[in-house]
RODO-2510 file (C-alpha; in nm, 4 decimals, decimal comma):
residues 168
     n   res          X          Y          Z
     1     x     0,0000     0,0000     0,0000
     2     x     0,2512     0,2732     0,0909
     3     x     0,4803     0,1293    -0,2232
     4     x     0,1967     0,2174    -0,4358
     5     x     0,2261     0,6296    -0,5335
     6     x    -0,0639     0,6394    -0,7030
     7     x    -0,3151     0,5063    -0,3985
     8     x    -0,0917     0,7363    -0,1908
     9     x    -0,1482     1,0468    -0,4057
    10     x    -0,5374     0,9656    -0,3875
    11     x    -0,5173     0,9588    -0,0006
    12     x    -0,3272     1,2890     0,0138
    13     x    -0,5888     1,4355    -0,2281
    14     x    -0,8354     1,3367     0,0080
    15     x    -0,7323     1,5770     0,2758
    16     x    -0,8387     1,3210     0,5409
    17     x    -0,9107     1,5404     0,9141
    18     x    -0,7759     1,2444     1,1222
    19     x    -0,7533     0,8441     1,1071
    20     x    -0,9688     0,6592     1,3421
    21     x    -0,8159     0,2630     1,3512
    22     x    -0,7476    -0,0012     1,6071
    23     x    -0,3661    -0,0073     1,6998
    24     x    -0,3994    -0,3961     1,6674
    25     x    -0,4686    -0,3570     1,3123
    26     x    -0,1605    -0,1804     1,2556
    27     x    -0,2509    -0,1186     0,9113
    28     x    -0,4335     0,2271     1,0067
    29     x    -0,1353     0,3070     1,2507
    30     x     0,1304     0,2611     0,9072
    31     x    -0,1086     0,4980     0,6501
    32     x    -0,2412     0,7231     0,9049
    33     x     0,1358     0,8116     1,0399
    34     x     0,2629     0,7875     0,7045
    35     x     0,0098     1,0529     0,5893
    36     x     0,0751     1,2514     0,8757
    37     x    -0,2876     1,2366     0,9733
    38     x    -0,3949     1,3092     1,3531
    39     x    -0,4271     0,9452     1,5263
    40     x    -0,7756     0,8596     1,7511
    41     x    -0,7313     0,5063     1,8649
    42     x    -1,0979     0,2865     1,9322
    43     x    -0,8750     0,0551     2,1036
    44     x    -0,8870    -0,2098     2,4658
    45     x    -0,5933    -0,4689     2,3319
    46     x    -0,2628    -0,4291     2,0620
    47     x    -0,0539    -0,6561     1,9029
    48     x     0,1120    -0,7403     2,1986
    49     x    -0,1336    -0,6749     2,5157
    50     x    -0,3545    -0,4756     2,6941
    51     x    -0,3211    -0,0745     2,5426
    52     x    -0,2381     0,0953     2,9038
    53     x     0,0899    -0,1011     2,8952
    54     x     0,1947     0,1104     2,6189
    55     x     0,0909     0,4256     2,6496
    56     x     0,0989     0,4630     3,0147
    57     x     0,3027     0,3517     3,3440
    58     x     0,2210     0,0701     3,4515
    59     x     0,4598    -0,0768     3,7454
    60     x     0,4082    -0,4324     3,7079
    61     x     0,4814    -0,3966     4,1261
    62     x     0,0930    -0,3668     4,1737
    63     x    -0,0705    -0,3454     3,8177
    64     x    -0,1388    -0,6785     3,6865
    65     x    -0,0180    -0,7591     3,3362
    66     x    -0,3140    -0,9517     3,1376
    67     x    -0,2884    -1,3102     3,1073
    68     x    -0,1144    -1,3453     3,3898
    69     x    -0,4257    -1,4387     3,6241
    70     x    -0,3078    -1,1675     3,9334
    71     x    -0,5076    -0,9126     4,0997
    72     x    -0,3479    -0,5861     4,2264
    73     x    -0,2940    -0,7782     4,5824
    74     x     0,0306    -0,9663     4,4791
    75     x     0,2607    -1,0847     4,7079
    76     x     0,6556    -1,1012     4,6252
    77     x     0,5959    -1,4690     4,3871
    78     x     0,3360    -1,2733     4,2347
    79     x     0,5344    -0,9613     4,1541
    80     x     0,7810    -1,1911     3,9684
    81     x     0,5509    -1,4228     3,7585
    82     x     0,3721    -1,0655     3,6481
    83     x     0,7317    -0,9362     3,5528
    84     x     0,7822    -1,2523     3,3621
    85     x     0,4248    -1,2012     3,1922
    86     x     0,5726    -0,8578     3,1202
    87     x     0,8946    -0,9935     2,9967
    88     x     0,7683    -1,2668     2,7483
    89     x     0,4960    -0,9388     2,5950
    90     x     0,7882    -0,7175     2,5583
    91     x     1,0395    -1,0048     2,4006
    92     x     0,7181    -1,0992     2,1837
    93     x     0,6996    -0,7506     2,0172
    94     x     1,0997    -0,6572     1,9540
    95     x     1,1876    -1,0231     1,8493
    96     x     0,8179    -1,1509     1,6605
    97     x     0,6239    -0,8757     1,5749
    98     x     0,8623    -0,5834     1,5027
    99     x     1,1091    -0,8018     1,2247
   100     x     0,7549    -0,8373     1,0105
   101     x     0,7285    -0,4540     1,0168
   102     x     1,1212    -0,3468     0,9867
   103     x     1,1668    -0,3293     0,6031
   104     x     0,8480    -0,1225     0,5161
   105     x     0,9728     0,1362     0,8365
   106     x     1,2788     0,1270     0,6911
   107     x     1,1915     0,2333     0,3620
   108     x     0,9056     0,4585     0,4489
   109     x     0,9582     0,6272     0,8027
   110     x     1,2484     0,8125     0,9308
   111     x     1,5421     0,6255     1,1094
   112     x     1,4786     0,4371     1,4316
   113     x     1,0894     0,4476     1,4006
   114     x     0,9088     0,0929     1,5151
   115     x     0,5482    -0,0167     1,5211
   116     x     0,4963     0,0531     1,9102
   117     x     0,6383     0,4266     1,8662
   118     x     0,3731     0,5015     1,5928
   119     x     0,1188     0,3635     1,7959
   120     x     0,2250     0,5658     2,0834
   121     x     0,2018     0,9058     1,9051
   122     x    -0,1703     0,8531     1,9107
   123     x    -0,3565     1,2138     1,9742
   124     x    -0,6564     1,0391     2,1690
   125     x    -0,7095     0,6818     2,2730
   126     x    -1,0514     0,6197     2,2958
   127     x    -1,0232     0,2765     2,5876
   128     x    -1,3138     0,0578     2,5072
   129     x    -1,3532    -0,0208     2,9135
   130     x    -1,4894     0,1340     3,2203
   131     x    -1,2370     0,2303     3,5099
   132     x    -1,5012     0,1257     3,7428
   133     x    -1,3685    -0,2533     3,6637
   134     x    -1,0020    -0,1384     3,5778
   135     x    -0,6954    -0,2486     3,8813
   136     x    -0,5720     0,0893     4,0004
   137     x    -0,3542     0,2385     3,7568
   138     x    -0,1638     0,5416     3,6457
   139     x    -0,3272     0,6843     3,3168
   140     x    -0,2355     0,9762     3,0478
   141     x    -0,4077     1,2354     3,0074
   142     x    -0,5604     1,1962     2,5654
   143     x    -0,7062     0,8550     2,7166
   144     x    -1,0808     0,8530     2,7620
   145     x    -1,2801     0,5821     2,8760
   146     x    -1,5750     0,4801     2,6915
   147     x    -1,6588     0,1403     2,7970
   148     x    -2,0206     0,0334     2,7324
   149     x    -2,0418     0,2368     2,4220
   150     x    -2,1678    -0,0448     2,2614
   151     x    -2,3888    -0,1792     2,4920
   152     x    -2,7609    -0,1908     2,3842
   153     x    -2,9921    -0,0339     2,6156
   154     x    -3,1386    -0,3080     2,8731
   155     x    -3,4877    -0,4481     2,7647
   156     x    -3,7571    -0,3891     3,0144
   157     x    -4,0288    -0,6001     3,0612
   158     x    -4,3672    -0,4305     3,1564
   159     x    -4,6122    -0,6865     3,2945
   160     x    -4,9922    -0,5782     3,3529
   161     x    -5,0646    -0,6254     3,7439
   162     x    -5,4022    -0,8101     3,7601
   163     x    -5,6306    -0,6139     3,9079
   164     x    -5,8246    -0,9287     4,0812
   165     x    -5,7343    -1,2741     4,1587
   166     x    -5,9710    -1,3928     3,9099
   167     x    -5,8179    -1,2725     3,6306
   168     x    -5,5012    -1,4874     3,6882
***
């Protein structure tokens, strides 16, 4: 797609406002950053994990990485299986995921660019949950929570109260 200068010089033609995609698609993250569009995220998971691991701090001392089962009470064996949970994400993006991308950032982005520095120069990330149910966490401020947004409204049942026994 970005090898391609003619579907490139229709997108720039375009004069796109921003690029809403999913960051684990990273096919919006490449075009919209390579058209130098504004980035909104609709996003709860990446590539590689849950989306507040990369775009916010999150000490694996007391936040629970996903997958690895913990709560935010973790006691010191704890702590170290969620570092190794950590571990094994982080080794999974710079030795599995990132070589598939390498080439086409190579060729198309400036110098030292990878896939999980576009996808942290998002403008907004919209975070498809509610903090209600979220661990206690530290949290940037062009995240917004919209969890429930699509939810259908509940469907109420309206039963007719008899208005005698013998109509039961």
């Amino acid at each position: 797609m970005l090898d391609d200068p003619v579907f490139i010089k229709k997108m720039q033609d375009v004069h796109f406002d921003l690029m809403l995609t999913d960051p684990a698609l990273n096919l919006g993250v490449l075009l919209g950053s390579y058209l130098k569009l504004p980035m909104v995220y609709n996003v709860r998971w990446i590539n590689v994990g849950e989306a507040h691991f990369s775009i916010a701090p999150s000490p694996v001392s007391y936040v629970p990485v996903p997958g690895s089962e913990l709560n935010d009470n973790m006691g010191f064996q704890d702590r170290i299986k969620n570092m190794l949970h950590y571990l094994y994400n982080a080794v999974t993006l710079h030795f599995i995921i990132n070589p598939h991308y390498s080439d086409l950032l190579q060729r198309h982005f400036p110098p030292g660019t990878d896939l999980l520095s576009l996808q942290q120069r998002a403008d907004i990330w919209l975070i498809r949950t509610d903090f209600v149910f979220e661990f206690p966490r530290p949290t940037m401020p062009n995240v917004v929570y919209i969890g429930g947004f699509q939810a259908r409204p509940a469907i109420s049942c309206i039963f007719a109260k008899p208005s005698s026994f013998n109509e039961i």
